[in-house]
Backbone bond lengths (Angstrom), bond angles and torsions (degrees), N, CA, C in turn:
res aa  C-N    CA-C-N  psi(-1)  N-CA   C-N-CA  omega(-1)  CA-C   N-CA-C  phi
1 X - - - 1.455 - - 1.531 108.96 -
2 X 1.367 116.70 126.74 0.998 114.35 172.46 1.633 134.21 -59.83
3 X 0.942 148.71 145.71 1.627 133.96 -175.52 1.552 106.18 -106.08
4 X 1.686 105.14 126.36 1.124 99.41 168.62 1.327 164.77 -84.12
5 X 1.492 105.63 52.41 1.530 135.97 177.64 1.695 89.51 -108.30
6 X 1.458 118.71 -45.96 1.513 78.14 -176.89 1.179 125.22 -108.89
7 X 1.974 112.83 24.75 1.719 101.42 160.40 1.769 103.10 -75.09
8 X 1.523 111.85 -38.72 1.854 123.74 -173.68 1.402 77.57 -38.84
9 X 1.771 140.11 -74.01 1.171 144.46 -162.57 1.862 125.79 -32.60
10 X 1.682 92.84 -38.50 1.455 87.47 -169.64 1.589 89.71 -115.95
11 X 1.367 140.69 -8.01 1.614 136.92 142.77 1.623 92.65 -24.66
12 X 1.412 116.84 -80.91 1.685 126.67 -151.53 2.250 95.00 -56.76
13 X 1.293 93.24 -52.56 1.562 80.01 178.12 1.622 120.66 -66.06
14 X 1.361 106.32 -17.26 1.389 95.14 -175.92 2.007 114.75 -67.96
15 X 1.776 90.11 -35.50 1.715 109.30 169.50 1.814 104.28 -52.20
16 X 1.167 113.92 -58.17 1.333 114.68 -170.03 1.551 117.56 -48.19
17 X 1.765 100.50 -63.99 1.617 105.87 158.14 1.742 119.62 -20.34
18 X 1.180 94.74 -70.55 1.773 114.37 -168.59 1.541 99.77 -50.70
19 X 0.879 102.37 -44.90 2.130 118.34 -171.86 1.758 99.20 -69.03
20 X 1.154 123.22 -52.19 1.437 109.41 -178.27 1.410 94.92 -78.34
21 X 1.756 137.99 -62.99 1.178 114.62 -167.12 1.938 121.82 -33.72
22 X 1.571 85.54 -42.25 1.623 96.42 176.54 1.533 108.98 -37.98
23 X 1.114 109.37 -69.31 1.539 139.23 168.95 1.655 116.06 7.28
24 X 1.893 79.12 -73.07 1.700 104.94 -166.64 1.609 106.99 -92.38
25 X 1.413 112.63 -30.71 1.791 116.03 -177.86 1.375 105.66 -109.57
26 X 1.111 111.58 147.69 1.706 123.55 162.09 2.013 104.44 -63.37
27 X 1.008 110.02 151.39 1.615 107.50 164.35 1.259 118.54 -61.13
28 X 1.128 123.48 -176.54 1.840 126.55 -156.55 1.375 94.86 -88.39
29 X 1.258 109.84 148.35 1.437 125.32 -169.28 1.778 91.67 -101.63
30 X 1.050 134.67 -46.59 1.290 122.15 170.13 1.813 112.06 -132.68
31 X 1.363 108.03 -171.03 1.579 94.78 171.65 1.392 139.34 -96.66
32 X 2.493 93.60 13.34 1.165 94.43 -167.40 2.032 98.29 -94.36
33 X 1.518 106.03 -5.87 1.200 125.44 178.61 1.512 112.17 -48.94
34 X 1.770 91.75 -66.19 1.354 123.50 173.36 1.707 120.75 -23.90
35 X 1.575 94.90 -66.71 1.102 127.29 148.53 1.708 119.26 -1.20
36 X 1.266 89.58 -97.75 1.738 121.28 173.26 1.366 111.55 -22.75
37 X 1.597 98.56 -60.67 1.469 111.94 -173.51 1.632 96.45 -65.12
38 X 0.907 135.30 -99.75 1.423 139.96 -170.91 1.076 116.56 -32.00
39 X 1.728 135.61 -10.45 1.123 122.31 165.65 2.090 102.01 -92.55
40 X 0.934 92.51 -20.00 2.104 96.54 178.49 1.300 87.28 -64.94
41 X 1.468 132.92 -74.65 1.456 130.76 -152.76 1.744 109.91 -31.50
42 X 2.009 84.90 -69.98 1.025 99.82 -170.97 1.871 125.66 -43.91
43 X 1.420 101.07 -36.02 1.872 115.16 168.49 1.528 108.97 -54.16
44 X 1.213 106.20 -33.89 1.745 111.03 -158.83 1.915 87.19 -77.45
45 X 1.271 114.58 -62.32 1.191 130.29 173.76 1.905 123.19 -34.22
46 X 1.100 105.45 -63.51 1.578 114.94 166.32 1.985 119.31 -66.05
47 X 1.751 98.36 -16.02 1.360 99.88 -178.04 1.847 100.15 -87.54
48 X 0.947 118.87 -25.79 1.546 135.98 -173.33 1.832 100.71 -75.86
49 X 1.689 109.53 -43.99 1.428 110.49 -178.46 1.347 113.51 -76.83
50 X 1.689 112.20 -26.64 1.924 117.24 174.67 1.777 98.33 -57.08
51 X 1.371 92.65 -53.09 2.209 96.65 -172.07 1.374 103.73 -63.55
52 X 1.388 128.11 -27.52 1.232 119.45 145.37 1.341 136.19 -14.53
53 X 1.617 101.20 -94.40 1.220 123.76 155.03 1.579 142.33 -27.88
54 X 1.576 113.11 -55.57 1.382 135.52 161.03 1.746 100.44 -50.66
55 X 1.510 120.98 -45.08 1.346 111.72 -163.84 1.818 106.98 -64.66
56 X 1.564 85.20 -45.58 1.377 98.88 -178.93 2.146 122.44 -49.64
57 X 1.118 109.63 -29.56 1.231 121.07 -177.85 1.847 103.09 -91.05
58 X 0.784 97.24 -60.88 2.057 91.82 160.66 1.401 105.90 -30.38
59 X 1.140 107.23 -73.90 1.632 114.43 178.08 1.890 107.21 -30.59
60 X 1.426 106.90 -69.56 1.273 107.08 -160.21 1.711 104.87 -59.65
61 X 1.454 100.05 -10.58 1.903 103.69 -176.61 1.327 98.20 -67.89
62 X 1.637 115.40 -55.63 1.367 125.53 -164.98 1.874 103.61 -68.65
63 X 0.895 115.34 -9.39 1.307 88.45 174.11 1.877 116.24 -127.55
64 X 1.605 100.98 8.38 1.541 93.35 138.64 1.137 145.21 -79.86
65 X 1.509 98.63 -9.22 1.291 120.35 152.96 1.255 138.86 -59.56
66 X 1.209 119.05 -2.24 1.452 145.74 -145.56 1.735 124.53 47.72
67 X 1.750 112.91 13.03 1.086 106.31 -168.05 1.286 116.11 -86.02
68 X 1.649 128.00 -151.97 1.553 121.78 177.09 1.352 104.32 -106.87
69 X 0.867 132.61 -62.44 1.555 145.99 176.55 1.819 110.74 95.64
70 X 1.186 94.47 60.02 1.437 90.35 -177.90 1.325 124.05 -97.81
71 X 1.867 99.69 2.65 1.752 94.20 160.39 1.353 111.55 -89.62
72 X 1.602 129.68 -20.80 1.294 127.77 -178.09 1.888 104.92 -73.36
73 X 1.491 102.18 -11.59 1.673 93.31 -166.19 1.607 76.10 -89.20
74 X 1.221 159.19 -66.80 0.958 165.21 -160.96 1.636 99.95 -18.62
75 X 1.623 106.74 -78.27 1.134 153.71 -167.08 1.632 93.68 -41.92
76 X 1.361 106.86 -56.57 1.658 116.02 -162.70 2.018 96.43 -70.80
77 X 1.813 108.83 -38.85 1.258 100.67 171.72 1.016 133.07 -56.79
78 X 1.554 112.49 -30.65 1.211 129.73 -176.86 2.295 126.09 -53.30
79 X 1.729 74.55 -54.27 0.947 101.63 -177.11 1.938 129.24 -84.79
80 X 1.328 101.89 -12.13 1.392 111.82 158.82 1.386 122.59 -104.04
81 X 1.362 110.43 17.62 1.159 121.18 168.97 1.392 107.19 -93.79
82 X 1.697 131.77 -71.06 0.911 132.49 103.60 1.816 114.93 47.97
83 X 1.434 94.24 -98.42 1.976 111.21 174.51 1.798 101.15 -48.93
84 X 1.543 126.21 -48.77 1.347 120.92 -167.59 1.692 99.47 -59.21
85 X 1.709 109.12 -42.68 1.461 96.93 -171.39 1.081 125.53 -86.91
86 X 1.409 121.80 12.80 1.209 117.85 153.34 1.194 129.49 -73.35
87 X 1.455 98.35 -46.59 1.729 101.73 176.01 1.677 126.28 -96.22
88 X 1.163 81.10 15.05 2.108 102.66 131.49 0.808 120.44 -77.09
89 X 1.744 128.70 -61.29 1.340 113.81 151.45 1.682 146.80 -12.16
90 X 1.384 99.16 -66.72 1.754 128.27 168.61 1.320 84.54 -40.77
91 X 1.394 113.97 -83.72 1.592 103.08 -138.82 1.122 123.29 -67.09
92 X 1.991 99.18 -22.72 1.756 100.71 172.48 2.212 113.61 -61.99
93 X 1.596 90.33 -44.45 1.531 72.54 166.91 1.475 144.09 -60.96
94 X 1.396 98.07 -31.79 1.746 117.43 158.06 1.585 102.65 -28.91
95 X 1.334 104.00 -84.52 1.581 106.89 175.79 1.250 128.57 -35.41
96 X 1.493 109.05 -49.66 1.580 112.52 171.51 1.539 115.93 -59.99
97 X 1.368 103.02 -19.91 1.637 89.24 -177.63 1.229 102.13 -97.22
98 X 1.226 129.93 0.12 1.676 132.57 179.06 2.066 95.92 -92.09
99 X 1.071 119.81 -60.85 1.474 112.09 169.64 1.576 119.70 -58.35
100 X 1.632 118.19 -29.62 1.438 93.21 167.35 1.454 128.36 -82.39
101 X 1.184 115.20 -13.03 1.810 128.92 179.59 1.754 86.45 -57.83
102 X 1.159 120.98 -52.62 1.665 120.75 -156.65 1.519 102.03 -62.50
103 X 1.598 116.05 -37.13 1.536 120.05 -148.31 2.030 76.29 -104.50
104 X 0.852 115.82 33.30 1.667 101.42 168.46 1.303 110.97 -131.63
């Protein structure tokens, strides 16, 4: 179960995200734009959770092996760290496509 200090945690980053994207892009010009973006995130996001995954099964190689695998644990940290900020991403665009529908 997650604890809720650190969804409040990634709520505030998801605002922050949205606030610089704001920043650097204009809002969505339509909703097939919208679209676009939130389906890229989301790819970038699920491609970060596969390297995830893959790290994770290396791991289980290395340690039927009897080894430690502490570059694959590395690897898996790396990379779901990585996976969270993407879908910080997502959700900040989520939002953006919920505030640009309003401003159109």
């Amino acid at each position: 179960m997650l604890r809720k200090e650190l969804l409040y945690g990634i709520i505030f980053l998801v605002g922050d995200e949205m606030n610089a994207a704001n920043r650097k892009f204009p809002m969505f010009a339509s909703n097939h734009e919208g679209y676009a973006v939130i389906k890229e995130e989301i790819e970038e996001a699920v491609e970060e959770c596969n390297l995830t995954v893959d790290n994770l099964e290396i791991l289980w190689g290395v340690i039927r092996e009897n080894g430690v695998g502490l570059e694959s644990v590395n690897y898996i940290k790396q990379h779901a760290i990585k996976a969270a900020a993407e879908f910080i991403q997502v959700a900040a665009m989520c939002e953006k496509y919920v505030l640009s529908t309003g401003r159109r």
